[in-house]
C-alpha positions in Angstrom: 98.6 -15.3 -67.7 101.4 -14.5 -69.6 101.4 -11.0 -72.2 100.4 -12.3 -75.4 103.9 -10.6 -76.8 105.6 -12.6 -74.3 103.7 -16.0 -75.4 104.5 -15.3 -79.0 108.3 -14.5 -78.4 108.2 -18.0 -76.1 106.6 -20.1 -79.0 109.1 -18.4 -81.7 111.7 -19.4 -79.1 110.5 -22.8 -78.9 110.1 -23.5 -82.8 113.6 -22.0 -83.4 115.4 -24.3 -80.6 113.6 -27.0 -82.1 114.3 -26.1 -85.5 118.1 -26.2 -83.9 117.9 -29.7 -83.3 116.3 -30.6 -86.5 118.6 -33.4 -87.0 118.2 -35.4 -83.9 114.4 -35.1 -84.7 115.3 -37.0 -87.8 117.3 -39.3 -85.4 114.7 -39.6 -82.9 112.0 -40.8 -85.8 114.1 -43.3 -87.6 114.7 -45.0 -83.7 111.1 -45.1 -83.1 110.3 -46.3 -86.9 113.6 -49.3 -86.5 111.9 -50.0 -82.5 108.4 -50.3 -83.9 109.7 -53.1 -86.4 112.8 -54.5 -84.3 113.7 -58.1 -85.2 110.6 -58.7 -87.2 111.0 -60.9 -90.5 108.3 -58.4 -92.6 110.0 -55.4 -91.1 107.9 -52.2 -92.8 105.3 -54.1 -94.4 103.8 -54.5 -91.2 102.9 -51.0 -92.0 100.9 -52.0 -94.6 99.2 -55.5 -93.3 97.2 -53.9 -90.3 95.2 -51.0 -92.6 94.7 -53.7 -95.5 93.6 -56.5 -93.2 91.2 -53.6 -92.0 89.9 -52.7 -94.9 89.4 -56.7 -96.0 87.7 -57.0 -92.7 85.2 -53.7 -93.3 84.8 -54.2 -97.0 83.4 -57.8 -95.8 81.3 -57.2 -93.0 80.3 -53.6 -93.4 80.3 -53.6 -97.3 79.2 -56.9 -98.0 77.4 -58.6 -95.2 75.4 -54.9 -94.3 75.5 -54.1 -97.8 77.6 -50.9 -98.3 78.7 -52.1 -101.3 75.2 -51.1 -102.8 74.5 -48.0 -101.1 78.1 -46.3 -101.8 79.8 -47.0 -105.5 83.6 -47.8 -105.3 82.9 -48.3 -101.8 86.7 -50.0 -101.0 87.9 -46.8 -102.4 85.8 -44.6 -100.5 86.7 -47.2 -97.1 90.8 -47.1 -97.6 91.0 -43.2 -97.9 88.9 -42.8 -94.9 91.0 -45.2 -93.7 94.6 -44.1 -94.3 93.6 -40.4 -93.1 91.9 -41.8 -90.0 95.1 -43.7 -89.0 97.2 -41.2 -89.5 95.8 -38.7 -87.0 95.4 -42.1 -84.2 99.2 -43.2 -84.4 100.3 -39.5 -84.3 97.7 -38.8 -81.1 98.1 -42.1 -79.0 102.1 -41.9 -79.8 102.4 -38.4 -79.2 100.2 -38.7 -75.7 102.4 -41.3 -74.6 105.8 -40.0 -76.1 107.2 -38.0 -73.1 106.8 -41.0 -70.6 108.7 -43.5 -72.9 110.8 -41.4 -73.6 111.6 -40.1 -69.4 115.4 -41.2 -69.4 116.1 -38.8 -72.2 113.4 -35.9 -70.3 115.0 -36.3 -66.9 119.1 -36.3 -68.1 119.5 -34.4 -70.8 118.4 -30.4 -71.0 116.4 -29.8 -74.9 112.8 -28.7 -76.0 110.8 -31.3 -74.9 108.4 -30.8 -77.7 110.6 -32.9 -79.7 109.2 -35.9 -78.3 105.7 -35.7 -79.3 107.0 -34.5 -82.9 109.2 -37.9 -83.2 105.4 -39.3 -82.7 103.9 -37.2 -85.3 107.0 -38.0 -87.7 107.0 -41.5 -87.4 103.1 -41.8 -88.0 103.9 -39.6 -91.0 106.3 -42.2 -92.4 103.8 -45.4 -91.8 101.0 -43.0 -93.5 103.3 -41.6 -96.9 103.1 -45.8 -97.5 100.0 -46.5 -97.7 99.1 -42.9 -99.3 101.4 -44.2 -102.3 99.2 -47.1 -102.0 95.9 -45.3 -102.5 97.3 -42.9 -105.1 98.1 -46.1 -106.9 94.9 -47.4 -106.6 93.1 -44.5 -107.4 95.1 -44.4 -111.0 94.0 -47.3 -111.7 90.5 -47.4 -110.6 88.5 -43.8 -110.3 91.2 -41.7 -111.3 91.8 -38.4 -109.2 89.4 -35.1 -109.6 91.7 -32.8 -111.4 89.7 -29.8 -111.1 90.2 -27.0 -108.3 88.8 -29.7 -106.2 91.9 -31.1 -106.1 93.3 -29.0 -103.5 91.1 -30.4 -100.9 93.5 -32.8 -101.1 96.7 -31.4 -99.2 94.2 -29.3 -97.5 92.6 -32.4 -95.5 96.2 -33.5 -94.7 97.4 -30.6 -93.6 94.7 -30.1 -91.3 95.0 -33.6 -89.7 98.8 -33.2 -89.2 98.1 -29.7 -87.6 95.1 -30.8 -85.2 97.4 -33.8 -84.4 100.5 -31.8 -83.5 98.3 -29.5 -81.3 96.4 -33.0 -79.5 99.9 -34.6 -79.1 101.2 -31.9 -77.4 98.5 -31.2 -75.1 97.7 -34.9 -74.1 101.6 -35.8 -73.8 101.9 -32.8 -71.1 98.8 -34.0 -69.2 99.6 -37.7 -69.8 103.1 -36.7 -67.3 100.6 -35.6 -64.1 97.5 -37.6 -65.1 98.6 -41.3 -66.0 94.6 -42.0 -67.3 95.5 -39.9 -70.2 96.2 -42.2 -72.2 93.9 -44.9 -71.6 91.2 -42.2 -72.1 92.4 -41.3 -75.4 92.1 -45.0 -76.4 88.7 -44.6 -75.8 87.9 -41.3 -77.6 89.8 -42.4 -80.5 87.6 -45.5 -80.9 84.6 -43.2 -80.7 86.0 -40.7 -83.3 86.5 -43.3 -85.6 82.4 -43.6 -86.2 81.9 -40.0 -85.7 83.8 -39.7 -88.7 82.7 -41.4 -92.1 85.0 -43.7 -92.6 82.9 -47.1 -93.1 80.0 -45.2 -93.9 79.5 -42.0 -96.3 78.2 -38.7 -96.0 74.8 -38.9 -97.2 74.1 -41.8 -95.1 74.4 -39.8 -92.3 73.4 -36.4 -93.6 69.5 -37.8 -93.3 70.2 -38.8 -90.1 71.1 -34.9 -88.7 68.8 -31.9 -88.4 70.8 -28.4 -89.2 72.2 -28.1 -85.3 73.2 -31.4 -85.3 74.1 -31.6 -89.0 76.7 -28.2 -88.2 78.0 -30.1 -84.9 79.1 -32.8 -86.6 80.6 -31.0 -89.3 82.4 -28.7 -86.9 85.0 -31.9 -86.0 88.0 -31.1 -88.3 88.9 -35.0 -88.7 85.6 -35.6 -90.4 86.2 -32.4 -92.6 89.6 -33.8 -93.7 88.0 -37.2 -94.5 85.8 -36.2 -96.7 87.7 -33.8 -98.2 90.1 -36.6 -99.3 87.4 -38.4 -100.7 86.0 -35.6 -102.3 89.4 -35.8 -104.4 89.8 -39.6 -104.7 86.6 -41.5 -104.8 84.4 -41.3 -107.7 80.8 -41.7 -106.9 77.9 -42.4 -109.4 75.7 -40.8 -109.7 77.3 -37.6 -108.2 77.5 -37.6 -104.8 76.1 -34.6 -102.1 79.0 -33.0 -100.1 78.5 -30.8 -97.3 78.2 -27.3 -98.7 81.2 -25.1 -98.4 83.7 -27.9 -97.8 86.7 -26.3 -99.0 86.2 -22.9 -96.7 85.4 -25.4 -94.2 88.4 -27.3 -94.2 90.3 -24.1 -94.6 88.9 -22.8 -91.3 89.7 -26.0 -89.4 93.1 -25.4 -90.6 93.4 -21.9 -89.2 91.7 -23.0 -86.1 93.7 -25.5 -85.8 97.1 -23.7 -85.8 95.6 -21.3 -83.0 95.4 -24.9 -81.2 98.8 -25.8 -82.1 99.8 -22.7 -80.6 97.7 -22.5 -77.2 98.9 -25.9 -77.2 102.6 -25.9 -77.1 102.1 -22.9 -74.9 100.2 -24.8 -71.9 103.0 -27.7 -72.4 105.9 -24.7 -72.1 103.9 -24.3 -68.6 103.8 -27.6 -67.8 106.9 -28.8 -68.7 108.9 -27.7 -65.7 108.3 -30.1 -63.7 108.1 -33.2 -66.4 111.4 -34.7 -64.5 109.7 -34.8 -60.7 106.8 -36.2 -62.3 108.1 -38.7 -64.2 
């Protein structure tokens, strides 16, 4: 184990030579954005046909077919801000775990932080997910309307904690993804999973019920969950007034914290790692 003086002067030295190469980050997200929608006739809208055909498909079979609709109010609301956090934090992971593979020709010729490459995955999921936040935010200003109070802040809170838990996944799985190629088909799996752990197509107090106080504090231990809710917290107008967890905004706050200790014991397993990305690959 390294000194912990030593790991922190070897993570400032990693954020600074990325920092250094700022703009081919840039560079790097616009190729894998123009890849993703290379010599397609819709060309960025795609980015917005796959979460709204998911929401028509959920809003039909989940809210109308099982009826949602009638246990949550504004329940397409409530479905597309899950929703647009949710994908967020599965592009950036399942990009990010695969990112140093697809990228290997770059890895094995060309000497720069390879942390780059899993950051191009978190940037270009943050481009597809600033589209169809505008697309909520519109929605919600002409629907609910947005909770003004102090609430509000549990807002950039929940997206600052995704983006942070997903920076510290993406660079943990991308490393392991290099020596173990299962990775990434495991992810796959665990990300479908996560998706009903967190309420998404279903809301809080239809699962609160469900959870005695171990269980109940387990499930609302999972930072992705935290995030979702405190989005809808801010966006989705309930009626009557809905039950959130107690605590939510300290909450959130710790699994931001928490999650930037990941971020760091992450990056600092892939600096280990990363030595031998080229013989591997």
């Amino acid at each position: 184990m390294f000194p912990r003086h030593t790991m922190l002067k070897g993570s400032l030295g990693s954020i600074q030579e990325i920092w250094k190469r700022r703009e081919l980050v840039n560079l790097l997200v616009r190729r894998e954005i123009r890849a993703k929608y290379k010599d397609s006739a819709l060309g960025l809208v795609w980015s917005l046909i796959r979460p709204l055909v998911l929401l028509a498909i959920y809003y039909v079979v989940i809210g109308k077919f099982l009826g949602a609709t009638r246990m949550i109010a504004n329940f397409p609301i409530h479905l597309y801000a899950g929703l647009t956090l949710w994908t967020l934090f599965q592009e950036a992971v399942f990009a990010g775990t695969g990112s140093i593979l697809a990228n290997s020709a770059i890895v094995k010729k060309t000497a720069l932080p390879r942390e780059i490459f899993p950051l191009t995955s978190i940037g270009a999921a943050g481009f597809n997910f600033t589209i169809q936040l505008v697309i909520l935010i519109v929605a919600v200003s002409f629907t609910t309307g947005f909770d003004w109070s102090i609430g509000f802040l549990h807002f950039p809170l929940a997206i600052v904690t995704i983006v942070t838990w997903a920076t510290a996944f993406a660079l943990l799985l991308s490393a392991l993804n290099v020596y173990m190629r299962d990775v990434q088909h495991l992810v796959e799996v665990v990300l479908m999973i996560g998706f009903y752990v967190s309420p998404v197509i279903y809301s809080w107090g239809m699962a609160a019920p469900h959870l005695s106080g171990v269980l109940q504090e387990i499930y609302l231990a999972n930072p992705i969950t935290l995030a979702v809710m405190g989005t809808q917290r801010v966006v989705w107008d309930a009626t009557p007034p809905f039950p959130w967890p107690t605590h939510l905004g300290t909450r959130l706050l710790i699994a931001w914290i928490v999650g930037l200790v990941a971020v760091f014991l992450a990056q600092r397993l892939f600096n280990r790692l990363q030595s031998n990305f080229a013989q591997e690959i």
